[in-house]
N, C-alpha and C positions, 0 to 999 in steps of 0.2 A: 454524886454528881448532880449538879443542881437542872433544875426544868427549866427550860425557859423558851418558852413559844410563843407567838402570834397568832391568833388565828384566826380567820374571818367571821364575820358575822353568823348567829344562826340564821336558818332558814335555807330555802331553795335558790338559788341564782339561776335565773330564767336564762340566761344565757349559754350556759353549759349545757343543760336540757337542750336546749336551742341547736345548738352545735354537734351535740354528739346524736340527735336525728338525722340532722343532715350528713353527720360521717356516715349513719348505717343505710342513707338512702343511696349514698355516692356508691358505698361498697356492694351496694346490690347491682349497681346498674353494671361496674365495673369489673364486674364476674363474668359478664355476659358476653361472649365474643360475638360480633359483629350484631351489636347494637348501637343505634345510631344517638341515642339518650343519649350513652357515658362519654359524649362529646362533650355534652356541657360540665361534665364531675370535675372538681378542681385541679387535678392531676395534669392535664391538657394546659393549665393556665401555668404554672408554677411548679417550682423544686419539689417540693411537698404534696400530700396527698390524703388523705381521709383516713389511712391507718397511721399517719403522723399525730392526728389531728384528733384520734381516739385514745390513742396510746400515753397523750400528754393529758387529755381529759379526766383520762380514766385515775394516774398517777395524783394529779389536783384533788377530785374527789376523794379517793381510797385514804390520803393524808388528813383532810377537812375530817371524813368520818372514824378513821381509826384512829386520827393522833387526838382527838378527842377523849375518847375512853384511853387511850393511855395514859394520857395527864390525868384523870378523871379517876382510871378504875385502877391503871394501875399494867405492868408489862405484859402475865397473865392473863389478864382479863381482854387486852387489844389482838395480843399473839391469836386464841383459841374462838377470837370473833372471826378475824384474817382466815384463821385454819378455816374456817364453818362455810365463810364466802365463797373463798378458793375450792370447796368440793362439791361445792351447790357448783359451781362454773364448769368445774371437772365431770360431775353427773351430769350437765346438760352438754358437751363437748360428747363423750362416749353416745347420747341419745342422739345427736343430732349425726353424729359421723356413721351412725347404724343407719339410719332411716337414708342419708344420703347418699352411701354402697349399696343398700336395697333397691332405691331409683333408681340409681345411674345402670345397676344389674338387670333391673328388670327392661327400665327402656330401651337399653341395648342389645337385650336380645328378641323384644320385643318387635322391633323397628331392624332385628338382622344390622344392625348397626355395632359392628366390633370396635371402632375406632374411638368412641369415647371412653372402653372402656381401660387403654393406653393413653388416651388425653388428659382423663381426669384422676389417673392414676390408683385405676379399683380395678385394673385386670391381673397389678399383683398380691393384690386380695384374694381374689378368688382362685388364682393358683393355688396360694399357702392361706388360707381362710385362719388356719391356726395361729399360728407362728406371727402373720401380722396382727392379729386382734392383741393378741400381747404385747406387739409393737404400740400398739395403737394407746394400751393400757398406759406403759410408758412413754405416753406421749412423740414414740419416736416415728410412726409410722401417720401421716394426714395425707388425704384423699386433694386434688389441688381445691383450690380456695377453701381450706379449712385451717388455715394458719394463724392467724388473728388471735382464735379466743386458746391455744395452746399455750401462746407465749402472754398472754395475760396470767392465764392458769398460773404460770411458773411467777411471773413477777410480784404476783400478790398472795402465791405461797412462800415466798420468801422475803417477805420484805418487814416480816417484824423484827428483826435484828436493823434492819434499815433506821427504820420507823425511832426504835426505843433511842438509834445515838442521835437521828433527828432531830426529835423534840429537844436536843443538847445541844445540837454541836451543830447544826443546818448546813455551815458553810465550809465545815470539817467535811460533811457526811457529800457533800454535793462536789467537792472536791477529790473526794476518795472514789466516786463514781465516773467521774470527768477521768481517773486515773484509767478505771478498768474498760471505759471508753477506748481509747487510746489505743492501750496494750492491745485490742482485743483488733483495731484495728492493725497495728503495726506486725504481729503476730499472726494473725489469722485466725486465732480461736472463735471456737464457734461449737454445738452440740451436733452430733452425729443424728441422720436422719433413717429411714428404713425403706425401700429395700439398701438404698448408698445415696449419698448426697449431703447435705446437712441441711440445718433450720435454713429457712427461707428468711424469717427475719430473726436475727441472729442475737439472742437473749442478751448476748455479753453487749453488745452495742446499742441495743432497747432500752434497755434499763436504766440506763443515761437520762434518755428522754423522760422518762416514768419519773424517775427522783429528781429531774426538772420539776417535772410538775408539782411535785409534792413538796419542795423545795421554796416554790414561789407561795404554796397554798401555804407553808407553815411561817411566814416571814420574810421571806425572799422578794415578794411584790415590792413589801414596805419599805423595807431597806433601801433598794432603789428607784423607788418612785423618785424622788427630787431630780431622778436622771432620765429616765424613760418620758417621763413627762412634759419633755421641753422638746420646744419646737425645732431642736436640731436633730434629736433623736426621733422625733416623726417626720422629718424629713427626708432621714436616711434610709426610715423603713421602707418608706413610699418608692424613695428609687430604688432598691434593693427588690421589692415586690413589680416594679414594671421591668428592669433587669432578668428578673426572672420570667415573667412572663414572655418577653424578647426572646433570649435564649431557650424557652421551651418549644416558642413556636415554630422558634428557626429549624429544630431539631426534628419536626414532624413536615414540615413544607420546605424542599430542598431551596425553591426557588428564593426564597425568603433568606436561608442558611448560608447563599451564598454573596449576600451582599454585607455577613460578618465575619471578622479570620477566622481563621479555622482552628485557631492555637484556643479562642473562648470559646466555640463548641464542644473541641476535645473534652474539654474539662469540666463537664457537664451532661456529655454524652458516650456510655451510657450513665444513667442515671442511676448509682448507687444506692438501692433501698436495702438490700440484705445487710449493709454494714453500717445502712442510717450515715452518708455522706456527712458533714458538716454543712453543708452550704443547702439543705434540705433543714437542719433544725434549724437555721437562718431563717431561713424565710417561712418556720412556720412561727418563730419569736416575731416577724417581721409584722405578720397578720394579725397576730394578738394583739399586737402596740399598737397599731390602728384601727383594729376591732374594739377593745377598750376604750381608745379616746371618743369615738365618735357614737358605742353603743356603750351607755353605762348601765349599773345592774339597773336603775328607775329609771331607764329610757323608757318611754310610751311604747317604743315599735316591740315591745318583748307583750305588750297588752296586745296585740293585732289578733282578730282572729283567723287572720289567717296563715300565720305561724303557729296556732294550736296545733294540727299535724303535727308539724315537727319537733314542736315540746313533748308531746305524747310520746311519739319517738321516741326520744332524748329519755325521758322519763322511766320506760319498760323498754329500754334497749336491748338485756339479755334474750327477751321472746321473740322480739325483732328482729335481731341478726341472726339468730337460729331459723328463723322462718325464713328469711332474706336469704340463706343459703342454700336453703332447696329449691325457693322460686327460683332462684336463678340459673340453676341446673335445667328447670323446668320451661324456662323462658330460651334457652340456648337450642331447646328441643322444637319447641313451638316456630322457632325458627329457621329452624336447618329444615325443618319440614316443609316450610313455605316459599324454602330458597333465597333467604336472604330479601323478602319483600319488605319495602320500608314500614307500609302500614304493619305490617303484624310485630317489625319493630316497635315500634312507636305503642302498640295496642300492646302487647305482655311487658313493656317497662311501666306505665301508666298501670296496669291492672295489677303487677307485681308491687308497686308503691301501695297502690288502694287496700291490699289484703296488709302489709307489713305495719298501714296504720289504724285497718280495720283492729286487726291483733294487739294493738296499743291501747285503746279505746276500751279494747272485750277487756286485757289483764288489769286496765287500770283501778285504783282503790280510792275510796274519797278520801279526796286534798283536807287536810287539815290544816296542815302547816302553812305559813305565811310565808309568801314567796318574798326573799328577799327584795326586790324590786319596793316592795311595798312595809317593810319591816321597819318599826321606828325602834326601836330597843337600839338603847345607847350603848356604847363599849363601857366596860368598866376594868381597870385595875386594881384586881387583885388583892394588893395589900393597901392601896390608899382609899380616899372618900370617894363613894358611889357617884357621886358630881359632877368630879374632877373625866373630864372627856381625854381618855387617852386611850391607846393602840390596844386593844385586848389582850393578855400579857398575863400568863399564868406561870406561875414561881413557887417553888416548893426544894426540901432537901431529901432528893431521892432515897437517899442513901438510907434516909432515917424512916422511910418510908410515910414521912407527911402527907398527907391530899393540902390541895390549894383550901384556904380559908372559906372560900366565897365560892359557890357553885357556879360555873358559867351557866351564862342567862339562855334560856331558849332549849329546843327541842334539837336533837340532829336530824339531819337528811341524809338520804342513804345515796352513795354515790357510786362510780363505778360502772360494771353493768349492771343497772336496778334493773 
């Protein structure tokens, strides 16, 4: 079966970095019960929310950098780099859910405070300290807001079977997932959770969104750019993006909810995240369409320095959100202690951000690479004249086990949680 992929430019895309900081800054804030921050997280505004918005990121990336070396090195070679990622993710998931039952144990009883250890779901831990570590091993048992980096674990340990009919078949392979979307809704499947319950966000229905994104990163953009790109289709985004924000607010301020029917709130409230609604991957297609038109990868505002934070972020995500999750334990603490005072809101969300991009700054390594924004390296195909300006387009007969002629040009970026 023959190769044939598009793939974007090398280099970094400032704007990804960009976005998946501010995913991990939204999901610190939005761990924290009664804090007054996670008013402004995007969640409040619209369908969609920060783990929407990590989860298509992550999928975009993990395609740029592994369907790379698959074309490149070969099934092998992409398959046992995916394995390497997935257990670095997996080792940092087990360290981070130890150190987080250790808090949440100590300050619990520390503070005579039994009730978070039912809240945050580490007092049936320490019942069965056994029995759940092995849960925990297979991913079945998470302490609450530990859910995030499990089901990435899972989507990018299995996605080299994805991955190899991708780079082939993209609108096969994104079809065949849009299937087990569906089913999984219509069905109810979903993986079993520990001590009972199941996945919070529900692999079978993720995974959708994941090979979205890897979908658009491998050819899927270009295909329909001539459609996304016109002024009617940014204009449907736009209303679709104030629709949604309408209906989100109406759903949190009664008085507001009740000057719309009730048959469009129904249908919208509550807000289906464990099964990934449809009308949540809407509107986060909806924000990309007009995040793209209005911020391209050489927009100036990705030069600002003061969107460095959130690149950093974006950049050393894995150290981040692992950190991000114990501040936040730790910020929920700071404040039940002080009775819900606004200040010491306001003061551990603010000092909680400063440490997650302190920690960014500490793990980062010198940039080398040329940040897309700023890349002049032309596309070339493949098989014709280096010249000739066409879509990036690598072709080969797998079967025969050929590589492309022409090495693609540039260095990779590592995507994902880097």
């Amino acid at each position: 079966m023959r190769v044939c992929a598009n793939l974007p430019l090398p280099g970094r895309d400032l704007r990804l970095d960009l976005f998946r900081g501010l995913a991990n800054w939204a999901i610190f804030l939005d761990h924290i019960p009664h804090e007054v921050m996670n008013s402004i997280t995007t969640r409040n505004y619209g369908f969609s929310d920060a783990a929407d918005l990590f989860v298509f990121i992550s999928g975009y990336t993990a395609a740029c950098v592994f369907g790379r070396i698959m074309i490149e090195q070969g099934f092998v070679a992409a398959a046992s780099r995916l394995a390497k990622r997935a257990s670095m993710l997996y080792a940092a998931h087990i360290m981070v859910l130890a150190i987080y039952i250790a808090t949440v144990g100590c300050v619990s009883r520390g503070l005579h405070d039994p009730d978070d250890l039912s809240q945050f779901n580490v007092a049936v831990f320490m019942s069965h300290p056994l029995w759940e570590f092995i849960q925990a091993l297979a991913l079945r048992y998470r302490p609450v807001n530990l859910d995030v980096l499990p089901l990435y674990i899972l989507l990018l340990g299995t996605f080299a079977p994805a991955l190899w009919l991708m780079v082939r078949k993209p609108t096969l392979t994104l079809a065949g997932s849009m299937a087990v979307y569906l089913a999984a809704r219509h069905f109810g499947w979903n993986l079993p959770a520990s001590p009972s319950g199941l996945w919070y966000f529900n692999p079978f229905a993720w995974q959708f969104l994941f090979v979205l994104g890897a979908w658009i990163a491998l050819g899927g953009a270009q295909a329909i750019q001539s459609v996304i790109r016109t002024r009617t289709v940014l204009c449907i985004a736009i209303t679709y993006i104030i629709f949604a924000f309408v209906v989100t607010m109406a759903t949190h301020a009664p008085a507001l909810g009740n000057l719309l029917p009730h048959w469009i709130l129904q249908a919208f409230d509550p807000n289906d995240k464990t099964n990934l609604a449809p009308y949540r991957m809407v509107h986060l297609m909806a924000l990309a369409i007009v995040v793209t038109r209005f911020v391209p990868a050489d927009s100036p505002i990705l030069q600002w320095r003061a969107l460095t934070p959130l690149i950093k972020c974006g950049q050393n995500s894995l150290q981040v959100f692992c950190i991000g999750i114990v501040l936040s334990f730790c910020a929920h603490v700071a404040i039940e202690m002080s009775l819900n005072s606004l200040w010491v809101q306001v003061f551990v969300g603010v000092t909680g951000i400063l440490f997650m991009t302190a920690s960014a700054y500490m793990w980062s390594k010198p940039q080398h690479r040329v940040p897309l924004s700023r890349t002049r390296i032309r596309p070339m195909y493949c098989d014709m004249k280096p010249a000739e300006e066409k879509p990036m387009r690598v072709e080969s007969d797998w079967h025969t086990g050929h590589k492309p002629g022409r090495a693609l040009p540039g260095r990779i970026f590592r995507g994902g949680i880097a």
